[in-house]
C-alpha positions as CSV (number, residue, x, y, z in Angstrom):
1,X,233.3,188.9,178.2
2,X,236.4,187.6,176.6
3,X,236.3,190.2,174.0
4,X,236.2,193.2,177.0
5,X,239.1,191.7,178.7
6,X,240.7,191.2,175.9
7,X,240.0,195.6,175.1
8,X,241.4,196.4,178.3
9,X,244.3,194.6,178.3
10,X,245.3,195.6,174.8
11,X,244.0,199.1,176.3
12,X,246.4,198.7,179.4
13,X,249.0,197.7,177.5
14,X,249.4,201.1,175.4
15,X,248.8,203.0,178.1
16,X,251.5,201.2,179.9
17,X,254.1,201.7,176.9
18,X,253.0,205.4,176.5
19,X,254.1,205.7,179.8
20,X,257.1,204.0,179.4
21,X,258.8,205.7,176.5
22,X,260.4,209.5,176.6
23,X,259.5,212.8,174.8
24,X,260.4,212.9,171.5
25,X,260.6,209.9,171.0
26,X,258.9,206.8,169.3
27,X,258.5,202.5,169.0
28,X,261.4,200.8,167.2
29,X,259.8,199.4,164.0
30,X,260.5,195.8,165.4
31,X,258.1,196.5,168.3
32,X,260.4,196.3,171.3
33,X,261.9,199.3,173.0
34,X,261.9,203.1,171.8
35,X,264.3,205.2,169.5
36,X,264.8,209.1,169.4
37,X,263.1,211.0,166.7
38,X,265.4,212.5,164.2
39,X,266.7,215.9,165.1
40,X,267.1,214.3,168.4
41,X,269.7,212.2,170.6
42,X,269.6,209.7,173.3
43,X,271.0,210.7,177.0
44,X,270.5,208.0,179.2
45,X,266.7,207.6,179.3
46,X,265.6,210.6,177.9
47,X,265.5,212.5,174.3
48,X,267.6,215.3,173.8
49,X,267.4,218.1,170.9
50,X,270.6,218.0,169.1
51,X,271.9,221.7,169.0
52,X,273.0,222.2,165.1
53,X,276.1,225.2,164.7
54,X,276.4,227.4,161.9
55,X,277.1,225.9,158.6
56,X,275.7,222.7,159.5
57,X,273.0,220.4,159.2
58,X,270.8,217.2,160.9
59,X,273.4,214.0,160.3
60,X,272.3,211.1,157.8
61,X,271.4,209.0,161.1
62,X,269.5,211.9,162.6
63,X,271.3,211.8,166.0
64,X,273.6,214.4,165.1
65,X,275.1,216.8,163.1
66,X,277.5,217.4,160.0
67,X,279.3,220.4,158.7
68,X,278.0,221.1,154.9
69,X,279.8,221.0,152.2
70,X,282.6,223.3,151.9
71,X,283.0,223.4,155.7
72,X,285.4,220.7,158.0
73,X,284.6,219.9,161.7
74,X,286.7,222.2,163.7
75,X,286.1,221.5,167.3
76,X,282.2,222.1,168.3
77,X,281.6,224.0,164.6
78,X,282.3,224.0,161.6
79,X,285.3,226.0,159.5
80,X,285.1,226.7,155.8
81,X,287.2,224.9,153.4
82,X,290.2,227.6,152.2
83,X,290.4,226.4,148.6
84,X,293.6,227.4,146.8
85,X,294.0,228.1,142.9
86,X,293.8,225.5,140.7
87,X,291.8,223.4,142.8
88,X,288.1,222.4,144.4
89,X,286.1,221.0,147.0
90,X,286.9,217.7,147.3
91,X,284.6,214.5,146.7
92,X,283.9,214.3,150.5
93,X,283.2,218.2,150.7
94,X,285.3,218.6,154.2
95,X,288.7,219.4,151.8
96,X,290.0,220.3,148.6
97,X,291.8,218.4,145.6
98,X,294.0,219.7,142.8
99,X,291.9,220.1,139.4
100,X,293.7,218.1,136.7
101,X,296.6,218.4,135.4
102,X,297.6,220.1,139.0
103,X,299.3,217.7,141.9
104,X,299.5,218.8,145.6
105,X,302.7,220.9,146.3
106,X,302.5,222.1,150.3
107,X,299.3,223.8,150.7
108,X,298.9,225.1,147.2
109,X,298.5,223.5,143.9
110,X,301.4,223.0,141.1
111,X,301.2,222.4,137.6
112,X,302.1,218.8,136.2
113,X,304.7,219.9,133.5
114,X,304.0,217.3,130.8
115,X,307.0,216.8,128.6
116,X,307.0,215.7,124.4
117,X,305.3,212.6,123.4
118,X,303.0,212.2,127.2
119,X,299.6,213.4,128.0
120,X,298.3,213.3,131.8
121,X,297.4,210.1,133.2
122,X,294.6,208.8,134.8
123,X,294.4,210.6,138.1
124,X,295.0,214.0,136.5
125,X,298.4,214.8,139.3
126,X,300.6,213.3,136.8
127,X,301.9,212.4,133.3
128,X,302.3,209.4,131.2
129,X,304.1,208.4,128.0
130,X,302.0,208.0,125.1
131,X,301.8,204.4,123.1
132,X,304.5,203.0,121.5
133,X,306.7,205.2,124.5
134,X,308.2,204.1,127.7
135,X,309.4,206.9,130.4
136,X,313.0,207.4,129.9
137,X,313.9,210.1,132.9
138,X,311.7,213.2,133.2
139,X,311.0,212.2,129.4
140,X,309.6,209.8,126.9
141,X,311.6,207.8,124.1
142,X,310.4,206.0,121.6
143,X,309.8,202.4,121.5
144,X,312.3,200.4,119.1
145,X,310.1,197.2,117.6
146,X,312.4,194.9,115.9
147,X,311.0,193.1,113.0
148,X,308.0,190.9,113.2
149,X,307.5,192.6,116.7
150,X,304.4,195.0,117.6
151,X,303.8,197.5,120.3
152,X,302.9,195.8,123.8
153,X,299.6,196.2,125.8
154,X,301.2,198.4,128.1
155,X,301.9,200.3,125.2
156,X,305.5,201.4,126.8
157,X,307.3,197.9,125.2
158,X,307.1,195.4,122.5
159,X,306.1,191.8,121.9
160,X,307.0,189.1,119.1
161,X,304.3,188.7,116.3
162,X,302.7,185.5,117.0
163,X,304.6,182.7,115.4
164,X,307.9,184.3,116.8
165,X,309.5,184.2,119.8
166,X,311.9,187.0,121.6
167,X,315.3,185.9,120.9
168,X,317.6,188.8,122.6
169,X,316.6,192.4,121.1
170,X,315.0,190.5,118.4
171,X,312.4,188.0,116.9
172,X,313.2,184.6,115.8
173,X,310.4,182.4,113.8
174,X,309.0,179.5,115.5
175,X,310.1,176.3,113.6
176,X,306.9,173.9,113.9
177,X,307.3,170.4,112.9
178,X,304.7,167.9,111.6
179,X,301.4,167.4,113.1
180,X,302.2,170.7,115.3
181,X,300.8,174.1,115.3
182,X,301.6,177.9,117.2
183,X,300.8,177.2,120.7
184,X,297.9,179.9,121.9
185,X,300.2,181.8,122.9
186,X,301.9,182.1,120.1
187,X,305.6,181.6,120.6
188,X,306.1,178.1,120.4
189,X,304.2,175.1,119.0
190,X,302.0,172.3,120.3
191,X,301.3,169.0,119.0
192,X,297.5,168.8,117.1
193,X,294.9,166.7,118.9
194,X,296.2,162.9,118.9
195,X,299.8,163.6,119.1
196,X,301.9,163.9,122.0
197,X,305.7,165.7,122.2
198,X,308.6,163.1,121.6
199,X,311.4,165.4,121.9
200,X,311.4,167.7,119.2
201,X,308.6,166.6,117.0
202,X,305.2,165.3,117.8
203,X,304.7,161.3,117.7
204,X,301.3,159.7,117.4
205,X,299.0,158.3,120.0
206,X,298.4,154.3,119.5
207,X,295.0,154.1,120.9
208,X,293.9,150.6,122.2
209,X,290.1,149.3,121.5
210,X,287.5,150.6,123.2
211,X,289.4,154.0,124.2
212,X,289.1,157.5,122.6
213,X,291.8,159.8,122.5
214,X,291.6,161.9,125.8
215,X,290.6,165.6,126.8
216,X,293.8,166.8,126.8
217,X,294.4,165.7,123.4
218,X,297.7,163.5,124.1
219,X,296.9,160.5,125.5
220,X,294.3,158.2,125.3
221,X,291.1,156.9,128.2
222,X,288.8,154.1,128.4
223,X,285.3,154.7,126.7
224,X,282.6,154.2,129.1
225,X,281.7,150.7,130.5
226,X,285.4,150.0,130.1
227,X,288.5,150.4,132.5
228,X,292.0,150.6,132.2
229,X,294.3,147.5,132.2
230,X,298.1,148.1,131.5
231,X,298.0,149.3,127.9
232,X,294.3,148.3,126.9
233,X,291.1,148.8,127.6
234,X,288.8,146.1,129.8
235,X,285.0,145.8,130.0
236,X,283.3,146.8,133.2
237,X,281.0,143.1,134.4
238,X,278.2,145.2,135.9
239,X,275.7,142.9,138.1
240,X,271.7,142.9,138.3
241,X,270.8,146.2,140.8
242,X,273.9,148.2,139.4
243,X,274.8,150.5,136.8
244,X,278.0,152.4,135.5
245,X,279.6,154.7,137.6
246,X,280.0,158.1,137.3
247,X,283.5,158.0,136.2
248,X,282.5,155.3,133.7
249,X,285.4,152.8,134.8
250,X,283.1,150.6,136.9
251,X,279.9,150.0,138.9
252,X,278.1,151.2,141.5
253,X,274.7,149.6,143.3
254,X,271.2,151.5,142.5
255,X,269.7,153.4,144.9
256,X,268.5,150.9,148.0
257,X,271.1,148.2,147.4
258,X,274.0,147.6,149.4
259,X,277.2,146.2,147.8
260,X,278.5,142.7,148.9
261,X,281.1,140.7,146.7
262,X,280.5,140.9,143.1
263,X,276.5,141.3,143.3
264,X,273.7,144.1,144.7
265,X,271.9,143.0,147.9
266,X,268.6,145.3,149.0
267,X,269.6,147.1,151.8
268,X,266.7,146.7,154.9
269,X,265.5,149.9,155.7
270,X,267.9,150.5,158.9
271,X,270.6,150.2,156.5
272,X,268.7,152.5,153.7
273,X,268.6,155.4,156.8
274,X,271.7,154.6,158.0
275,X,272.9,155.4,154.3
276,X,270.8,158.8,153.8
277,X,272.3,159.9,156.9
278,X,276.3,159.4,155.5
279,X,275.1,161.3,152.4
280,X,273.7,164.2,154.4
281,X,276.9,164.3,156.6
282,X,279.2,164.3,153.8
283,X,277.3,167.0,151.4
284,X,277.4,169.2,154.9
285,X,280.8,168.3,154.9
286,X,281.7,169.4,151.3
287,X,280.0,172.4,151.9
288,X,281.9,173.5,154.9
289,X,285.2,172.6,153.0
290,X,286.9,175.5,150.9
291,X,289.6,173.1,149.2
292,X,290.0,172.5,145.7
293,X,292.0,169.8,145.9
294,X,290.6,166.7,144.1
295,X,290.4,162.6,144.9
296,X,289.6,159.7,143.5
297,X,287.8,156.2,144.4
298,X,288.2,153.0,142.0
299,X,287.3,149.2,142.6
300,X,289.1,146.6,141.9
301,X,287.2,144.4,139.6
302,X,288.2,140.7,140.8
303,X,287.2,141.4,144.4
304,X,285.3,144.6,144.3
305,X,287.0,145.9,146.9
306,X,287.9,149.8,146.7
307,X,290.9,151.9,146.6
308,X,290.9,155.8,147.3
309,X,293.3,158.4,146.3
310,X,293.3,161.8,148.5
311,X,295.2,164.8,148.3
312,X,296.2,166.2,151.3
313,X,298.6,169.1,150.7
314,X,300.1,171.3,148.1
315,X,302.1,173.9,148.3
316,X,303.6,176.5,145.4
317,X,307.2,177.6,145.9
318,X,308.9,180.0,143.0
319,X,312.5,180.4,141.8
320,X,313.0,184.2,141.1
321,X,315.6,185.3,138.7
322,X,319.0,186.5,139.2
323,X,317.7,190.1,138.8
324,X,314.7,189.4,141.4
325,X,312.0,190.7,139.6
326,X,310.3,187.8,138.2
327,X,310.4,184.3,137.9
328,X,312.5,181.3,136.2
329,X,310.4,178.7,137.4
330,X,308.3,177.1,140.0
331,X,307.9,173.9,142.3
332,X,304.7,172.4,143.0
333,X,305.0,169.8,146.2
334,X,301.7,167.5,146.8
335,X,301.4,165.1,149.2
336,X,298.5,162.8,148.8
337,X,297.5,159.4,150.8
338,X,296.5,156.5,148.9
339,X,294.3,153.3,151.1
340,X,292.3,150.8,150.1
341,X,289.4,147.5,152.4
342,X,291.0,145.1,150.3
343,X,290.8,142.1,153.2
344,X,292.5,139.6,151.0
345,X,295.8,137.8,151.6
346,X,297.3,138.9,148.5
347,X,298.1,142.3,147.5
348,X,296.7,145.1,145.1
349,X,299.7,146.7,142.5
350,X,297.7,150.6,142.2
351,X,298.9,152.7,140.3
352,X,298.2,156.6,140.9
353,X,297.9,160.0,138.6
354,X,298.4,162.8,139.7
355,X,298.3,166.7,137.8
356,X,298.7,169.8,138.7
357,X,297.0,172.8,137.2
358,X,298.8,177.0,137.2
359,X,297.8,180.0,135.8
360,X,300.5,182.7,135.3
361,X,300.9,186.0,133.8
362,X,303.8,187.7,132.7
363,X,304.9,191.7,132.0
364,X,305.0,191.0,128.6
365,X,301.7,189.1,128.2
366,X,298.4,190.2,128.5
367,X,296.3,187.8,129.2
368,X,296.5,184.8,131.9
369,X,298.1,181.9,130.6
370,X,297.5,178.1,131.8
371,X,300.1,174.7,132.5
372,X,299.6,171.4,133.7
373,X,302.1,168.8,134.6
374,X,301.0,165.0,135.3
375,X,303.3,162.1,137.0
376,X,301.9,158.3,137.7
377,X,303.3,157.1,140.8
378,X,303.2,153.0,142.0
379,X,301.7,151.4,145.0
380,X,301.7,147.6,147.0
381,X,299.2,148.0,148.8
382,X,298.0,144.9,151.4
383,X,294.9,144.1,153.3
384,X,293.6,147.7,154.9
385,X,296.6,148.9,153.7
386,X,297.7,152.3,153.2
387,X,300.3,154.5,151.8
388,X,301.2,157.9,151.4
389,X,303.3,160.0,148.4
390,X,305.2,163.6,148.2
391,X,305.5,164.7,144.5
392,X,307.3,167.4,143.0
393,X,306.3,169.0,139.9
394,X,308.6,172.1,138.2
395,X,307.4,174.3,135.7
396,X,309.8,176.2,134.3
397,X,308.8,179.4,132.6
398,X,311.3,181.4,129.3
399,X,313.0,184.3,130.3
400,X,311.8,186.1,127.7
401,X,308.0,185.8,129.3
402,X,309.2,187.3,132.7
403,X,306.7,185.6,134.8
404,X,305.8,187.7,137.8
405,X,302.6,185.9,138.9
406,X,301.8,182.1,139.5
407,X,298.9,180.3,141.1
408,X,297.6,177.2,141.7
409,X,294.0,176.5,139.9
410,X,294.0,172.9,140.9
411,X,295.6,169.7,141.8
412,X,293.7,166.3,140.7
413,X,294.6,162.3,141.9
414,X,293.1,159.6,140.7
415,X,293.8,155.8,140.4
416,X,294.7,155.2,137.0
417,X,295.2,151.2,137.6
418,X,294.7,148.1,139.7
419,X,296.2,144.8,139.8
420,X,295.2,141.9,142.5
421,X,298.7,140.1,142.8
């Protein structure tokens, strides 16, 4: 009996949407409400043919119509395309284009009157100078490469061998001192891995024990399990329940154990949730954020209370040059806050690092070069205490690179030091 009613309605109900849609017309796919068949178009609740004029066809949606190619909507039809000489139907079909080596002029087509030492460029309405030419007036001249100087990437300009550096119209050799080599790119020099610059020469890093020289190549960090201390290198004390960090300067309680003092304490399982909620707000947080801006948390290993470093602004102005077209140098401004739950009734000396990170490119370079700039900044920072920091960081660029694009790749804080007082 179930199975009967079950037939009818099922019955009742196609019957009752037969009834329900227009001619010409059919189901959506998603099952709810009805859509025109192609070669028709909807008029309030009904399905009317579309009428098609001369020279045209059924549209792609099939609710209209569009004039073929070599035709152009005119009104309710469709007018052929008057093509001129030297030209075509254009890529759309509804126009025309210029064939190469032709440009537009009025409603005909012009020759592009390439002069000595040019070919046409790219879009085929015009001309450009051949390598190793630049466009001198309605002509080409040749490029002048000084010595030790090759044709540009442009091709329309020249560039210092590497090793030399534009000095004026000419090339002047890059004078490298000890324990230096050609920068990469290649018109200056950089001190070799374990050297930093000391005015014009390159003086060796003094590593402490337990430190390695650095990524950069010019300094000098902590191994793992230690943390810095003025000028040397201390050992992280990690208790039961803990392990090293992920930055490797100190500890950090296992999974389940809740920090107190200098030990681990098992967390109760209120606690435990309490905690994988905060970790699931804060990865829904970081996904919603689009900054790039870095910070930095560190503990202070007498007290084990924590000090964090967070950026909270930077902004890139640039200096152009007296002639306006590119630039001399440019000022980084970054503005970071710097707190710490020290609860104590002394004070915590912290001392912050900050570095900024630019790419630029300039008219005579090819590829995308890179800078960075660090400065360490102090802090007295009390119980709860807080403090916040503006620095300024300039990089100046050569005139001879003619900068004309800078931007910010990324700006880094972190606590370098800390001292209970």
């Amino acid at each position: 009996m179930k199975l009967f009613v079950s037939f009818l309605f099922l019955l009742s109900s196609n019957l009752l949407l037969a009834q329900s849609i227009p001619g010409n017309s059919s189901p959506t796919s998603y099952g709810i409400g009805w859509e025109c068949d192609r070669g028709y178009r909807k008029l309030g609740q009904e399905c009317v043919k579309v009428q098609v004029p001369d020279n045209a066809s059924i549209n792609y949606q099939g609710n209209g119509w569009a004039c073929n190619r070599g035709y152009y909507r005119a009104g309710q039809g469709c007018a052929k395309v008057q093509v001129p000489d030297n030209a075509s139907i254009n890529y759309q079909g509804n126009g025309w284009a210029c064939n190469r080596g032709y440009y537009r002029a009025g409603q005909g087509c012009a020759k592009v009157q390439v002069p000595d030492n040019a070919s046409i460029n790219y879009q085929g309405n015009g001309w450009t100078c051949n390598r190793g030419y630049y466009r001198a007036g309605q002509g080409c001249a040749k490029v002048q490469a000084p010595d030790n100087a090759s044709i540009n990437y442009q091709g329309n300009g020249w560039v210092c061998n590497r090793g030399y550096y534009r000095a004026g119209q000419g090339c002047a050799k890059v004078q490298v001192p000890d324990n230096a080599s050609i920068n990469y790119q290649g018109n200056g020099w950089a001190c070799n891995r374990g050297y930093y610059r000391a005015g014009q020469g390159c003086a060796k890093v003094q590593v402490p024990d337990n430190a390695s020289i650095n990524y950069q190549g010019n300094g000098w960090a902590c191994n793992r399990g230690y943390y810095k201390v003025r000028q040397g290198c201390t050992e992280v004390q990690v208790p039961e329940n803990a392990a090293i960090n992920y930055s490797g300067n100190g500890w950090v309680c296992n999974r389940g154990f809740k920090r107190i003092n200098d030990f681990c304490r098992q967390m109760t399982k209120n606690e435990f949730q309490k905690k994988l909620k905060e970790e699931q707000d804060f990865i829904a947080k970081m996904l919603r954020s689009k900054t790039d801006l870095s910070g930095d948390c560190e503990t202070e290993y007498k007290t084990n209370d924590e000090v964090c470093v967070k950026i909270n602004h930077v902004e890139l102005d640039c200096n152009e040059s007296r002639h306006g077209n590119y630039y001399n140098d440019c000022d980084v401004t970054l503005n970071y806050r710097v707190h710490t739950d020290y609860d104590g009734g002394s004070h915590l000396d912290v001392d912050v690092e900050c570095e900024v990170y630019i790419e630029y490119r300039g008219a005579q370079t090819r590829y995308t070069q890179s800078d960075s700039i660090d400065q360490d900044e102090s802090h007295s920072l009390y119980a709860y205490d807080s403090d916040r920091e503006y620095l300024n960081f300039n990089f100046s660029f050569s005139r001879n690179e003619e900068i004309t694009s800078v931007d910010i790749t990324s700006a880094e804080c972190e606590i370098d030091s800390i001292d209970l007082y």
